[in-house]
C-alpha positions in Angstrom: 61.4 183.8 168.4 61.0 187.0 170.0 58.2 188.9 169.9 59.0 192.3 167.8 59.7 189.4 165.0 55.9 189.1 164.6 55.5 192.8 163.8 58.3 192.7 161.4 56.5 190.1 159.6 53.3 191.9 159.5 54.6 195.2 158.0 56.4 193.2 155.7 52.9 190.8 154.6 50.0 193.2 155.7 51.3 196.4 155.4 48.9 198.6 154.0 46.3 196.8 156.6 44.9 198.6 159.6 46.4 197.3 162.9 45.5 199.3 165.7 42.1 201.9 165.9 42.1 204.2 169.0 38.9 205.4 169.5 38.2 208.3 172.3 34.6 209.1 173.3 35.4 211.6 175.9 35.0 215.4 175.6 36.8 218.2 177.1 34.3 218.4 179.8 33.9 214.5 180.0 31.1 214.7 178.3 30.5 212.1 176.1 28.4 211.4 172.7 27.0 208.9 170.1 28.2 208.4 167.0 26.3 210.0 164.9 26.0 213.2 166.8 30.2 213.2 166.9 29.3 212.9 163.0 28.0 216.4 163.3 30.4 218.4 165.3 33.0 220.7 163.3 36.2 219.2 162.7 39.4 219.3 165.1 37.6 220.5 167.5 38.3 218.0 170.3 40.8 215.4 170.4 40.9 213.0 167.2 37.7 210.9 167.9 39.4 208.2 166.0 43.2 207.3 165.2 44.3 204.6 163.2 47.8 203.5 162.1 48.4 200.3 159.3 50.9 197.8 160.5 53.8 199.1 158.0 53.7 202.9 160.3 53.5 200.7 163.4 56.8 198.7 162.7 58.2 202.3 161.4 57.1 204.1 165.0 58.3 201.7 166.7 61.8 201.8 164.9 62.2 205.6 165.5 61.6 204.7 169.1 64.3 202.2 169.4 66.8 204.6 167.7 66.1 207.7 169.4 66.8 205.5 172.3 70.0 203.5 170.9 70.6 207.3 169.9 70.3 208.3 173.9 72.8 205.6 175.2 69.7 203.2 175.9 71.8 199.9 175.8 70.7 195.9 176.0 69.6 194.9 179.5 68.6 198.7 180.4 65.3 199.0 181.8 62.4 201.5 180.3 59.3 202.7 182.5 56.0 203.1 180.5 53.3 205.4 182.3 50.8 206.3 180.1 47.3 206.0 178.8 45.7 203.7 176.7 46.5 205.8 173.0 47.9 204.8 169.6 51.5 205.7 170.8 51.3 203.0 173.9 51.9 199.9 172.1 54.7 201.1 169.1 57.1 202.6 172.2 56.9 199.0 173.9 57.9 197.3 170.6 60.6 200.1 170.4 62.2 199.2 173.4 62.0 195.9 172.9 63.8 196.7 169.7 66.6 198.0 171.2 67.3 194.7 173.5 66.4 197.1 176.3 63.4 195.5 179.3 59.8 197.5 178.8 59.0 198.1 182.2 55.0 199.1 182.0 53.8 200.9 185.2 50.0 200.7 186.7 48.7 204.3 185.6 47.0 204.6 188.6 50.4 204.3 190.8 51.0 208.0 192.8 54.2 209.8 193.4 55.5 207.9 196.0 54.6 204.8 194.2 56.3 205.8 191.0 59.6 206.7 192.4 59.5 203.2 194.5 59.2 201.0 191.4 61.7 203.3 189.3 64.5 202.2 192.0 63.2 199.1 192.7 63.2 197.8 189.0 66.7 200.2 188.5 64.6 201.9 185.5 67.4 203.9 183.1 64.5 205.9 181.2 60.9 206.8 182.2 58.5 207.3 179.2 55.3 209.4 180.3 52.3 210.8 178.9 50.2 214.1 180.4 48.5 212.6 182.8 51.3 212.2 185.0 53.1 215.4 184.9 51.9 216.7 188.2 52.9 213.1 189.8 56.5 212.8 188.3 57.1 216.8 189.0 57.0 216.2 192.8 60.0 213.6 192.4 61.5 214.7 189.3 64.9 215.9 191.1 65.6 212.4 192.5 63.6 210.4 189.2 65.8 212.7 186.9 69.6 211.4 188.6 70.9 209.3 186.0 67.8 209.2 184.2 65.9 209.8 181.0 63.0 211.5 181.2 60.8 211.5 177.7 57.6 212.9 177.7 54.8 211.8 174.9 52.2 215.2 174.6 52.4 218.1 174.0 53.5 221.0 176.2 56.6 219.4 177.7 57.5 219.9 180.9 60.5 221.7 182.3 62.1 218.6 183.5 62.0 216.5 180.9 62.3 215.9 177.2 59.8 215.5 174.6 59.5 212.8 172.4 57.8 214.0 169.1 60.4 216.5 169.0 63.1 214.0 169.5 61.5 211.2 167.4 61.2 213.1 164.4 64.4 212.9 162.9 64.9 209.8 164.3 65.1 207.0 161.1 62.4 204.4 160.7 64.7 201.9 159.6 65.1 198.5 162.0 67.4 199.5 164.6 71.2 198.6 164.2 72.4 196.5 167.3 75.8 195.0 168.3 73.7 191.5 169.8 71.4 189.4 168.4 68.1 189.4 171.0 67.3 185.9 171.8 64.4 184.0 173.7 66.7 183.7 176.6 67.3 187.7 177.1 65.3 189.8 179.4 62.2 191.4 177.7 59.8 192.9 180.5 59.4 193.5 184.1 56.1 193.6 185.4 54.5 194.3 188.5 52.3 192.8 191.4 48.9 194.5 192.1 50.5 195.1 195.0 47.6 193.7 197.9 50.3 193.5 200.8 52.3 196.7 200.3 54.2 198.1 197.4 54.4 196.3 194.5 56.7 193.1 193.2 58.9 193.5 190.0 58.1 190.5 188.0 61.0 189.9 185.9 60.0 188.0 182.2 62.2 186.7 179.5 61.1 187.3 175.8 60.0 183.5 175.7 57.5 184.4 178.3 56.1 187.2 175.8 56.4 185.0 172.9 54.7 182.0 174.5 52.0 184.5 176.0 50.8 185.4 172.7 51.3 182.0 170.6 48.9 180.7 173.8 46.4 183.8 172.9 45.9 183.0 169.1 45.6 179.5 170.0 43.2 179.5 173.0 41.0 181.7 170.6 41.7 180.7 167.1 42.4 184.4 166.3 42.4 184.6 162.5 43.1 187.1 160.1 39.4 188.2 159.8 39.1 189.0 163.7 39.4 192.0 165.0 39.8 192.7 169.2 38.3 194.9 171.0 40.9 196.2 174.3 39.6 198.5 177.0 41.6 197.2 179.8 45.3 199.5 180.5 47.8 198.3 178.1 50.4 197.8 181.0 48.6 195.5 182.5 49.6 191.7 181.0 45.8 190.6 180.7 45.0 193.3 178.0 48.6 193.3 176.4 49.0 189.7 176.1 45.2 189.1 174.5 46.1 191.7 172.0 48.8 189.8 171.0 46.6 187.0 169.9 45.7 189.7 167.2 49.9 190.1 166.4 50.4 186.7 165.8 47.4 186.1 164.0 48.4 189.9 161.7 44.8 190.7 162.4 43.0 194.4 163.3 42.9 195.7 167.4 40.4 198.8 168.5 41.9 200.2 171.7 38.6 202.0 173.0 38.8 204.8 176.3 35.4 204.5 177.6 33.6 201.4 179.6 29.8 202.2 179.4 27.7 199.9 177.8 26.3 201.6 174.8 30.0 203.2 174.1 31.3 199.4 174.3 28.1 198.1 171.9 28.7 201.2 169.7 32.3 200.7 169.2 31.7 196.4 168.0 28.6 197.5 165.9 30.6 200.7 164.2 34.2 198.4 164.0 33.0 195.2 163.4 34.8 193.5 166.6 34.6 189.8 166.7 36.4 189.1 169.8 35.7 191.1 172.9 37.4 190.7 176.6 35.1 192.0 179.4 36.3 192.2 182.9 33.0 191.3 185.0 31.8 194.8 186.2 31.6 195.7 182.3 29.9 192.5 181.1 27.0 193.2 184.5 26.6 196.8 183.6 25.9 195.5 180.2 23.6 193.2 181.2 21.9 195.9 183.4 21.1 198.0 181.0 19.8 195.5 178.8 17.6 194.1 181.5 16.6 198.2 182.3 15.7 198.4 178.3 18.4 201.0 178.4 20.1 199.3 175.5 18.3 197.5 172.5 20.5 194.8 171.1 18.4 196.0 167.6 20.0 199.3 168.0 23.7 197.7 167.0 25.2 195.6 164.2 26.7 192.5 166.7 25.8 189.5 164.5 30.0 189.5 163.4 30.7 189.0 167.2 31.4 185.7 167.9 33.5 185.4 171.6 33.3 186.9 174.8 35.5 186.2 177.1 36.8 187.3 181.0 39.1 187.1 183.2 41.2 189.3 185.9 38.8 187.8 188.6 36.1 185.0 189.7 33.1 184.8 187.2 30.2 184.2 188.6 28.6 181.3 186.8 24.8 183.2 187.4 26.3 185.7 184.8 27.2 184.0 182.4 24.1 182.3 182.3 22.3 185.9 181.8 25.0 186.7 179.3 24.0 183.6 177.1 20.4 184.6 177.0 21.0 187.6 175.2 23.9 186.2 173.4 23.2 182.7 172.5 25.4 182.2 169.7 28.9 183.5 171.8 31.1 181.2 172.8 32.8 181.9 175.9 36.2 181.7 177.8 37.6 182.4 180.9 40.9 183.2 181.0 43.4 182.2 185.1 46.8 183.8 185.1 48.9 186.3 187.3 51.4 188.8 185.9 53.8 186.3 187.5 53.1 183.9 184.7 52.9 186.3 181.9 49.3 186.7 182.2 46.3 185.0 181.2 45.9 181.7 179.7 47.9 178.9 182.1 44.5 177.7 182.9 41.4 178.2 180.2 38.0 177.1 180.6 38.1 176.7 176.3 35.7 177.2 174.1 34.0 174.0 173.5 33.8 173.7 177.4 30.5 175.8 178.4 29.1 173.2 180.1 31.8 173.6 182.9 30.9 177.5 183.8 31.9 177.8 187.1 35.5 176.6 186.5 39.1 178.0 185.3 39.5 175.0 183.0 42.1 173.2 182.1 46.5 173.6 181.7 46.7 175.7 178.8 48.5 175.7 175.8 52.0 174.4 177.3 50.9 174.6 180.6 51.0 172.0 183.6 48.9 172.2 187.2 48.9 170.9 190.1 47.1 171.1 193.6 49.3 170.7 196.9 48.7 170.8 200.5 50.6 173.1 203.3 53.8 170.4 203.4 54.2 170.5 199.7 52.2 167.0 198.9 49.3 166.7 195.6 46.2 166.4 197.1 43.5 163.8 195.7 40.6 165.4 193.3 38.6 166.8 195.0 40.5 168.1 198.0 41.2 172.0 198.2 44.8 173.6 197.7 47.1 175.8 196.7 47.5 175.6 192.3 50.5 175.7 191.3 51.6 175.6 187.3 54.3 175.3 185.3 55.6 176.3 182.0 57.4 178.4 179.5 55.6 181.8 181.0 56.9 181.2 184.4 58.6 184.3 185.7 62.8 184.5 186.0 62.3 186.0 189.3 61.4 188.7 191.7 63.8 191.3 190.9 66.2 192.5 193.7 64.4 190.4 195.6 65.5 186.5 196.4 63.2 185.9 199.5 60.1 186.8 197.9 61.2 184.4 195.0 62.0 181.3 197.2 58.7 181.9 198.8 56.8 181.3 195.2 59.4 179.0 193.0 59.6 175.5 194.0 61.3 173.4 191.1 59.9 175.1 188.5 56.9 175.4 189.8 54.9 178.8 190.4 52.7 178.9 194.0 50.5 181.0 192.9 48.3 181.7 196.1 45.2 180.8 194.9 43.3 177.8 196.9 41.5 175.7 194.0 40.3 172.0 193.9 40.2 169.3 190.6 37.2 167.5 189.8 36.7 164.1 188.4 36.7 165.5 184.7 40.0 167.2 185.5 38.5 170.5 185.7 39.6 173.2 188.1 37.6 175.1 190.1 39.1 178.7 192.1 38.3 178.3 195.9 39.8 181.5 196.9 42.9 183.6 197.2 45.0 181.7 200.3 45.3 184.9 202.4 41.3 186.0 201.9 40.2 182.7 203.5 38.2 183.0 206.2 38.7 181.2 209.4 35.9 181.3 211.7 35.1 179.0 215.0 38.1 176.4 213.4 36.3 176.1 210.2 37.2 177.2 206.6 34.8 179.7 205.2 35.9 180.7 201.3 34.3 183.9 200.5 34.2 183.5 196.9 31.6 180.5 197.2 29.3 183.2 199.1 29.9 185.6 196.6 28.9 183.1 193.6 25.6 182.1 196.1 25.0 186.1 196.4 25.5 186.9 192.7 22.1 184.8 192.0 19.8 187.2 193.8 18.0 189.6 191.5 18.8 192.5 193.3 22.8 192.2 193.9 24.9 194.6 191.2 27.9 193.1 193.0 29.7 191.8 196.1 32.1 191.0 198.0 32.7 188.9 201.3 35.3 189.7 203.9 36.4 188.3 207.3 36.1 190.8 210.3 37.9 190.6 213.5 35.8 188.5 216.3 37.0 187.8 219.5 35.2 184.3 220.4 35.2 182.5 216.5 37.9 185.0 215.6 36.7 185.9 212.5 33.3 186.4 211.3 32.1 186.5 207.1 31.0 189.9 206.2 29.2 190.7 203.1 29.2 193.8 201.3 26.5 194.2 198.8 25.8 196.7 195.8 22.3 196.8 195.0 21.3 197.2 191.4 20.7 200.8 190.2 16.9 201.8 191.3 16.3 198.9 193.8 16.2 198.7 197.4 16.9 195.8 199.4 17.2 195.2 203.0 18.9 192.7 205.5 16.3 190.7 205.9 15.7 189.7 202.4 19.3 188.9 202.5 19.4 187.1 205.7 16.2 184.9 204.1 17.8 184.5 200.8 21.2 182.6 202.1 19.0 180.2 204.4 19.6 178.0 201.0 23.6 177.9 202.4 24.7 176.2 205.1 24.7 177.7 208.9 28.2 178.3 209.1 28.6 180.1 205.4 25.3 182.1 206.0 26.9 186.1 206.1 27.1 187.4 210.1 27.5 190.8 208.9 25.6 192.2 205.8 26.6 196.0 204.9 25.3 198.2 201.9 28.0 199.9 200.0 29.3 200.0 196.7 32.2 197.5 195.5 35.8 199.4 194.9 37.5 197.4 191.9 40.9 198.1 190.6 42.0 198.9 186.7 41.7 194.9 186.1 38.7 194.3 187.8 39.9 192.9 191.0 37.8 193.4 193.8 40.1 195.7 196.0 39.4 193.3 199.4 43.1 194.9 201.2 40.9 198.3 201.2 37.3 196.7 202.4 39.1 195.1 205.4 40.9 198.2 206.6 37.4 200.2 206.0 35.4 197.5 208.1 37.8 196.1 209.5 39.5 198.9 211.8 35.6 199.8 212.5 35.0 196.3 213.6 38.2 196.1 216.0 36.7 199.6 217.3 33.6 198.3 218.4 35.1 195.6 220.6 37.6 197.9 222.4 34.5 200.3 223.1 32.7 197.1 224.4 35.3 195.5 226.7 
């Protein structure tokens, strides 16, 4: 069942119910302001605070899409770039390729010019679909982007080198689009791509069962019902925040897509909407904490009684915060979500609901998921043992496109090697060790930074952190820890150095340096930058030694 089938059935059963809510704190001068003083200001003067559309327009917008494109030559198996913001427009041009039999390709908004044009040849993108934002960064390649492709811009003021899509989308009918072949489970629906930590990014290529199983597994995992409604704040072309939303499609139920990430805007946006079901990515859910710790934020302030799950993913959790989380929130339950882009996203492992007790862990296979842990030669190790996860199921990427090596390297059998060292307990739990390359091998022993980082995350004063190996010519690498201290706190080495005497000698930091934590669009610690910040100055201060 492909996915668009879903949103055909909604604006056929729901219509006239609201499906998506974009709401936009942010003023011209990114100012920002509460509710009730937006309440206050004349009308249309900034951009709409608050757009919604019912699921009957969304199923029409995203038919005009698909036949202005079928209308542009746009043919099944051509490929169709998305680079824009989070907005109310995002989600009905995906479903309009899709329409079409055409691949969405989404692309990270945060890619630059060089970036952009490598992923448009690498994926073999036909049409690039692009909001303001990225004017100035598709101007600089638009001669070479523009050879033998569409470019359709979504704003106003349209540049000189492309076209815009109001104006062609107008008189564009919102009937379902007319194709010559039926679109099946077994076509192409989506390329996606890496994050891109060793060099330019992969293109993940997806068929629509991957989509369809991605969001069946969503509504499942969470029992998303028709009374829920989502609150998204990560970027739509990212599959984490696409592929929960789509626990909402399947269930027919109400999303907020909300542009802003401080606390109080989050809090405002579940009191004022009525969100049940909110997904945090762990810098939000601390700074949230934070600020209720500060007294910045008064839970009494907000309506949140309605909101009954939090849950994370994108990165390691740190068991110490969810314990602070369910002190203010006792009544939550809580999931974490394990997945790459390379299996369609979140969800192939879940902690689960009813599984609190096991904080600390990914979980279990999910919903038609299987795992396994395997050593360097290929071989299941015994519980307990660390190695590399692997799973298995319907989500599993086709391939790396234009690209077989990179897919030999990762497909074994039907199996995914996903890169990540973990280990199984005796319940059948499992527990992320560590990405395989950040491991840290130090005077022939195995040091895995996210076990320091978990130890680190308990002191009182830590906002964040992150451990690294640095370049050491007698153990050959040496842990480094780099620590963000909580907003209007000072902390030294010492206290550090005193605090992980709890670990053992050879996981106890060499190196501690305060700075703050760089984090990607997903939440991802960005480690590939730390090293080559500490890391060049590390190998500098040897050479000036020798």
């Amino acid at each position: 069942m492909p996915i668009m089938d879903y949103l055909e059935r909604n604006a056929e059963l729901y219509g006239d119910e609201i499906a998506l809510v974009e709401l936009n704190p942010a003023l011209p001068n990114n100012q920002r302001m509460t509710w009730k003083e937006f309440s206050l200001i004349e009308p249309n003067r900034f951009e709409p605070y608050r757009r919604e559309i019912t699921w009957s327009v969304f199923n029409e917008k995203a038919n005009r899409c698909a036949n202005l494109l079928l209308e542009r030559g746009v043919q099944k198996g051509d490929k169709v770039a998305i680079i824009m913001y989070n907005c109310l427009e995002w989600l009905p041009i995906y479903f309009g390729v899709l329409k079409t039999g055409a691949i969405a390709v989404p692309f990270n908004f945060r890619y630059d010019a060089a970036e952009i044009l490598y992923c448009a040849e690498l994926a073999e993108v036909d049409v690039i679909i692009f909001g303001p934002e990225f004017i100035g960064r598709l101007e600089v390649n638009a001669e070479r982007l523009s050879r033998g492709r569409l470019l359709i811009y979504v704003g106003d003021n349209c540049p000189s080198f492309a076209e815009s899509y109001h104006l062609l989308v107008a008189n564009c009918p919102s009937h379902k689009p007319h194709i010559h072949e039926i679109i099946t489970d077994d076509d192409f629906g989506a390329i996606y791509f890496s994050s891109g930590t060793t060099g330019f990014p992969k293109a993940i290529l997806h068929k629509h069962r991957s989509l369809t199983q991605a969001a069946q597994m969503e509504q499942k995992h969470h029992l998303t019902s028709r009374d829920d409604c989502f609150l998204c704040m990560p970027p739509l072309y990212h599959t984490g925040a696409k592929f929960h939303w789509m626990g909402s499609l399947v269930a027919g139920s109400r999303a907020v897509l909300l542009k802003g990430v401080q606390p109080d805007v989050i809090l405002e946006a579940i009191s004022k909407e009525h969100c049940t079901i909110v997904w945090l990515l762990v810098p939000w859910a601390q700074d949230i904490l934070d600020e209720l710790d500060s007294g910045k934020l008064k839970l009494e302030d907000y309506e949140l009684s309605q909101w009954r799950l939090m849950h994370i993913g994108a990165q390691p959790v740190p068991p110490s915060l969810i314990k602070r989380w369910k002190k203010y929130f006792p009544h939550h339950d809580y999931d974490t979500n394990y997945g790459l882009s390379e299996s369609t996203g979140p969800g192939c492992v879940h902690l689960g609901l009813e599984n609190i007790n096991k904080v600390g862990a990914i979980g279990v296979p999910g919903y038609r998921w299987q795992c396994k842990i395997i050593d360097e030669n290929g071989a299941e190790v015994q519980r307990g043992e660390v190695g590399e996860l692997c799973v298995k199921g319907p989500g599993v990427m086709t391939c790396y496109y234009n690209d077989e090596k990179a897919t030999a390297e990762v497909l074994k059998d039907g199996w995914l090697l996903t890169g990540d060292m973990a280990m199984q307990d005796e319940d059948g739990f499992y527990f992320l060790v560590d990405r395989k390359k950040d491991v840290i091998v130090s005077g022939g022993e195995n040091i895995y930074p996210v076990q320091i980082e978990d130890f680190l995350h308990k002191f009182d004063k830590v906002k964040d952190v992150a451990v690294i190996g640095l370049a050491d010519r007698r153990l050959g690498e040496i842990s480094a820890a780099i620590i963000e201290i909580k907003e209007g706190m000072t902390c030294t080495e010492e206290e550090i150095n005193k605090f992980c005497l709890e670990l053992p000698r050879y996981k106890r930091p060499k190196k501690i340096i305060f700075a703050d934590i760089p984090r990607n669009a997903t939440g991802k610690i960005e480690k590939p930058a730390l090293r080559k910040r500490y890391g060049a100055e590390k190998l500098v201060a040897l050479e000036n030694r020798s």
